[in-house]
N, C-alpha and C positions, 0 to 999 in steps of 0.2 A: 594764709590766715592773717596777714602782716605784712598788704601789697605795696601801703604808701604812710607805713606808722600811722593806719588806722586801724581797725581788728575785726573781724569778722568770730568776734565771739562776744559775750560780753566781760569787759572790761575797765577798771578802775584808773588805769593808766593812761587810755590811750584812746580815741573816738570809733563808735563803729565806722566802720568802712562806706565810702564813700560809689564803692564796687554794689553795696545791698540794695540801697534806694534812689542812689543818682544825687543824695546829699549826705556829706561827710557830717556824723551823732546821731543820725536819724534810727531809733530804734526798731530794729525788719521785724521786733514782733517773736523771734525767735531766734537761738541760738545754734548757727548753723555747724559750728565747730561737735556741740557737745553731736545735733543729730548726725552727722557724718561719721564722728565716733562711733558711733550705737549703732549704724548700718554696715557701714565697714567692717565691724567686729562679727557680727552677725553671721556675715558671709566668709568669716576666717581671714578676712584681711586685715594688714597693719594699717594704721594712720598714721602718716607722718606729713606735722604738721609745718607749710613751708610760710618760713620768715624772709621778708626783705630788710638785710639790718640799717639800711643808710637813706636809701630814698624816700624822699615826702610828698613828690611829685610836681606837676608843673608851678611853676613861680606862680601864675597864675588863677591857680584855683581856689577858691573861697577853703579857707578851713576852718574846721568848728572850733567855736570859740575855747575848749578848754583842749585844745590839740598843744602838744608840748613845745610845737615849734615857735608856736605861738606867748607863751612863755618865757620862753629861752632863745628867743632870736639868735643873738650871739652863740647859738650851739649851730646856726643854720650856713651853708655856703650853695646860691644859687649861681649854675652853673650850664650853661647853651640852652639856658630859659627852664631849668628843671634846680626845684629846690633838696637839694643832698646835708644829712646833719655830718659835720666834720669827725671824720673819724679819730685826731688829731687829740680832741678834748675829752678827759677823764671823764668829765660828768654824761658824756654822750653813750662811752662805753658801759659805764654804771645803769644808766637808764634803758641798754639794750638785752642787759643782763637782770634788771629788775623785771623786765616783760618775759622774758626764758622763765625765767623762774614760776613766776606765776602762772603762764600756760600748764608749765609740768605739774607746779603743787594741784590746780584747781581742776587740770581736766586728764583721762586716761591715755592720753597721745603716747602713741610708741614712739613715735621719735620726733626730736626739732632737726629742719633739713634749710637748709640756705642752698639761694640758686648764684647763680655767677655774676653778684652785681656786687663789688665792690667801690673803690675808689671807681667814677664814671672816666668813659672810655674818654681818650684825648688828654685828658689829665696828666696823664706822665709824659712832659712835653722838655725836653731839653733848650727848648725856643723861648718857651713860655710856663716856665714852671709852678709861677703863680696865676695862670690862666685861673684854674681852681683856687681861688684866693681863702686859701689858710693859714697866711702869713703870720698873722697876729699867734696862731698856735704852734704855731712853728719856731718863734722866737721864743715862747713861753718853754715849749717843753720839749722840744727837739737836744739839748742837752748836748752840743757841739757832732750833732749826726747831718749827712748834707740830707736834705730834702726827701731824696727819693730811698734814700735808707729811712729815714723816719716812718715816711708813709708804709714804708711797708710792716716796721717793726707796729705800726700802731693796727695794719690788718691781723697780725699773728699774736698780741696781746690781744685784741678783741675774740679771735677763735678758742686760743688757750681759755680767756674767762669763760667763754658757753659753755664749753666743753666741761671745767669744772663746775659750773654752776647747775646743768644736765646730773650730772653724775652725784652730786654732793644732794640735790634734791630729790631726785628718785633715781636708786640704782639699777638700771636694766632698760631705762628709758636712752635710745641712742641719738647721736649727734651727729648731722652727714652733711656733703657738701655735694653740689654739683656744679665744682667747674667747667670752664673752658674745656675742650677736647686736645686743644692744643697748649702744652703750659706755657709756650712764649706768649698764648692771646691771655694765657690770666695772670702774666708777670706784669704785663701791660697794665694791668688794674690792680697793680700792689699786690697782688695774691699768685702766693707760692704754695701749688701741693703738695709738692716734696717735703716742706717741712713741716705741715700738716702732718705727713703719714710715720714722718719719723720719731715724729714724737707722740705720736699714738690720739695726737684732741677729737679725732675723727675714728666715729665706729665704721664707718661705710666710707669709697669714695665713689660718686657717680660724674664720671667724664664723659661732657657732652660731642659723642665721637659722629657728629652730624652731616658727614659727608660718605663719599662713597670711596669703592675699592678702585686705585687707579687714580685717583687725586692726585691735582698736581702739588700741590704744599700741604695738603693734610689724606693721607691713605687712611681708611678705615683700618687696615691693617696691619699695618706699619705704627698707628698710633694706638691701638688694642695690644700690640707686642710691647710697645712701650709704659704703659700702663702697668700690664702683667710683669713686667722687669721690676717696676719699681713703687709695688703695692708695699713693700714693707711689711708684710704679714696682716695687712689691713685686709677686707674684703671690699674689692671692686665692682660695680655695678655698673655697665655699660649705656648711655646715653643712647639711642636709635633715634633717627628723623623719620618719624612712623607720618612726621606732615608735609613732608616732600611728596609720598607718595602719587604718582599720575600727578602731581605738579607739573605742566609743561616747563615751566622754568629750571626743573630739574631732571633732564631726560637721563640718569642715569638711576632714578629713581621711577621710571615707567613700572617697572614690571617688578614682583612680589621674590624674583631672584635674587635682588641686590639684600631685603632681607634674609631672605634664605642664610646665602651665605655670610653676611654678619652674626647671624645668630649661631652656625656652626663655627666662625672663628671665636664665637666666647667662648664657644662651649669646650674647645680645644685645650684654650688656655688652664691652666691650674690655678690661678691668681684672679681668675674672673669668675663672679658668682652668677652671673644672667645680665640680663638685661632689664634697662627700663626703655618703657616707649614713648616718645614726646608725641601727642599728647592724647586723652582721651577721647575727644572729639573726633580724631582721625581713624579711629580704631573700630568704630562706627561705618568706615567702607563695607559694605557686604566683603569684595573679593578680599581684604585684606583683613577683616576679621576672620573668613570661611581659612585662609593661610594657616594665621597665627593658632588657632586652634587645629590645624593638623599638625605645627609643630611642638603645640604644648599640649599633646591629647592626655596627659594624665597627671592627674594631682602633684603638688608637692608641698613636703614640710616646708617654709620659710627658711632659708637660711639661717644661722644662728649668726648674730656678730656681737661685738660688744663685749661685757663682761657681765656674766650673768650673776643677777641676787638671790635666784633661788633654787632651791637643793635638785640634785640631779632626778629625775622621775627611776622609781625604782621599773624594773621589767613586769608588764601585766602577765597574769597567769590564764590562760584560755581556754573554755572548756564550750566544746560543741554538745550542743542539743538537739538531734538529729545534723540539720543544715542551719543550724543557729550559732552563730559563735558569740558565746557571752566572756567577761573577764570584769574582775570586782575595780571600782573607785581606785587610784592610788594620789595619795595625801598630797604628792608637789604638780599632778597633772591637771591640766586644762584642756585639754583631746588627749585623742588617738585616731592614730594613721592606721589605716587598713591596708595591709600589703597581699596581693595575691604572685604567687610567684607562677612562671611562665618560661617554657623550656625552649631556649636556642637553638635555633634550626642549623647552626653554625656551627657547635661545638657538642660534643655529647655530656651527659650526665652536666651544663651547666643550665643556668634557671635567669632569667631577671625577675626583681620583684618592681609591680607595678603599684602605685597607689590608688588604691578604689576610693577611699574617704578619708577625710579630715574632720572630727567630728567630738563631740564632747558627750555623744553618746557610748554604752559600757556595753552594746552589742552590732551584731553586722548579720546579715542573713547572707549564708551563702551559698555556693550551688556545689550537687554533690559531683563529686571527682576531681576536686580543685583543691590546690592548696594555698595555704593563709599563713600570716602572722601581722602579730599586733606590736606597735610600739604605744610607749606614753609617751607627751611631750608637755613641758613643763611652758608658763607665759613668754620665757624669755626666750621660744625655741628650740629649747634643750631636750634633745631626746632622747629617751632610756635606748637601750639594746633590744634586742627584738625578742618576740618571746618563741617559744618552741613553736614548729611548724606544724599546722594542724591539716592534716587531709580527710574531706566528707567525703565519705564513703558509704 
């Protein structure tokens, strides 16, 4: 929503996006943030809307005349022909935390999500440390720290402000990041997740774990272990190269096994909530969507993360009408999950329960000799206990 600090919504801050018409202010006519909101919800999915917080893009591109950089020159440091705003300078951080804010006050986004572009790569250069020439802020506010401590202390003061600025604007709206898979490639870019997760600025963290199992420098598995070690009680969200897929360039990625068993080493883990897929476009293969739905063949609640603002959903009460299962409104919920339970060929007298729906209707039809139960589930994820188990008969 915020590829090159232009915006793909409408905006008082900052120019529409240069991504809608091919020219950065040009108004598309519509606001694609709010409809993406309004369909995504639709279909019981979250939006979370992803910010780029530093890039402006190429040196060379015309920007609309009332683009901030434009402005504020001196907030800008262009860098291997690509214009980046200094993260270095107070007013750059104020200005990225004024746009947070406003996305959350003015639109219903479940969450703000930043991708792995900090400090630009090559930057942290021991040869050339002012290659990135941030000198001038560096003197001003570096405060007797060398450089590469600076740099960093000013990535971890801009995630702490989101995070409060998220939280303090609307409570239950989350803040995530997705780094690097590997955290030596995002220390390289002043960005440290560990101390993200230890100090809680991140509801979610998604590590981009984009390679495969048997890697020589980065194992999908060995970096999933590592993650889940050191989630901090955060909830992890796993990065997948769903665009590797039949990529010749990536023959360890030919075949829909290498998913497979990434998706069962998350699922192993206790500290890993799922998976995300890069990207949607890919996911659009026949073979490898016809896959991923044999391995997600049945609904789920959303994860909870974060810290929720609203009251826990009380337990719905369920009453069949013949093969009808109805249950009344409850005051903090937004759905309910329809569970049908289902007896283990494996173990006697045990059940799974599956989810049939996700739904903010107060009934389900169901079929007689099966049994059911209901939960509530409140915006923030938060789901009641389950209600008594009902079998049509």
């Amino acid at each position: 929503m915020r590829p090159n600090a232009d915006a793909f919504y409408a905006s008082a801050l900052e120019p529409w996006s240069i991504f809608l018409t091919g020219t950065q202010g040009t108004d598309p006519g519509y606001d694609p943030l709010q409809f993406a909101i309004e369909e995504a919800h639709k279909r019981g999915m979250e939006l979370h809307a992803w910010l780029n917080p530093y890039r402006i893009g190429a040196a060379t591109t015309q920007l609309a005349a009332n683009h901030i950089a434009l402005k504020h020159p001196e907030w800008v440091v262009v860098y291997g022909g690509v214009r980046y705003f200094n993260p270095g300078i107070p007013e750059v951080q104020a200005h990225l935390v004024a746009v947070v804010r406003d996305i959350v006050t003015r639109y219903a986004v479940d969450a703000i999500h930043f991708d792995d572009y900090f400090y630009p790569s090559g930057a942290k250069s021991t040869t050339d440390p002012f290659g990135f020439n941030d000198k001038d802020a560096f003197t001003s506010y570096a405060n007797g720290l060398d450089v590469h401590t600076w740099r960093a202390q000013n990535v971890n003061t801009m995630v702490e402000k989101v995070a409060q600025a998220v939280r303090q604007t609307k409570p239950g709206v989350l803040f995530g990041i997705s780094p690097a898979g590997r955290r030596e490639n995002s220390l390289a870019l002043y960005a440290d997740p560990l101390i993200w997760l230890q100090n809680r600025w991140v509801d979610y963290l998604a590590p981009q774990i984009y390679w495969e199992f048997g890697h020589a420098t980065a194992d999908f598995g060995q970096l999933a272990a590592y993650w889940n070690s050191y989630a901090s009680g955060v909830p992890m969200i796993i990065g997948v190269a769903a665009y590797k897929y039949k990529d010749p360039a990536y023959p360890a990625f030919g075949y829909v096994s290498q998913f497979d068993r990434q998706i069962e080493e998350v699922r192993k883990d206790a500290n890993l909530s799922g998976c995300f897929f890069f990207r949607a476009k890919f996911l659009l293969n026949a073979e490898l969507f016809a896959f991923l739905q044999s391995k997600y063949n049945f609904k789920s609640v959303l994860p909870f993360m974060g810290v929720s603002a609203k009251p826990v959903p009380t337990i719905p009460v369920v009453t069949p009408i013949g093969n009808l299962l109805q249950w009344s409104a409850q005051g903090a919920s937004t759905k309910y999950a329809v569970y049908r339970l289902t007896r283990e060929k494996s173990a006697l007298n045990t059940f799974s329960a599956k989810t049939l729906e996700i739904s903010s209707k107060n009934s389900f039809q169901g079929e007689q000799g099966k049994s059911y139960f209901i939960t509530a589930i409140n915006e923030d994820n938060v789901e009641s206990g389950r209600s008594s188990v009902v079998t049509l008969n």
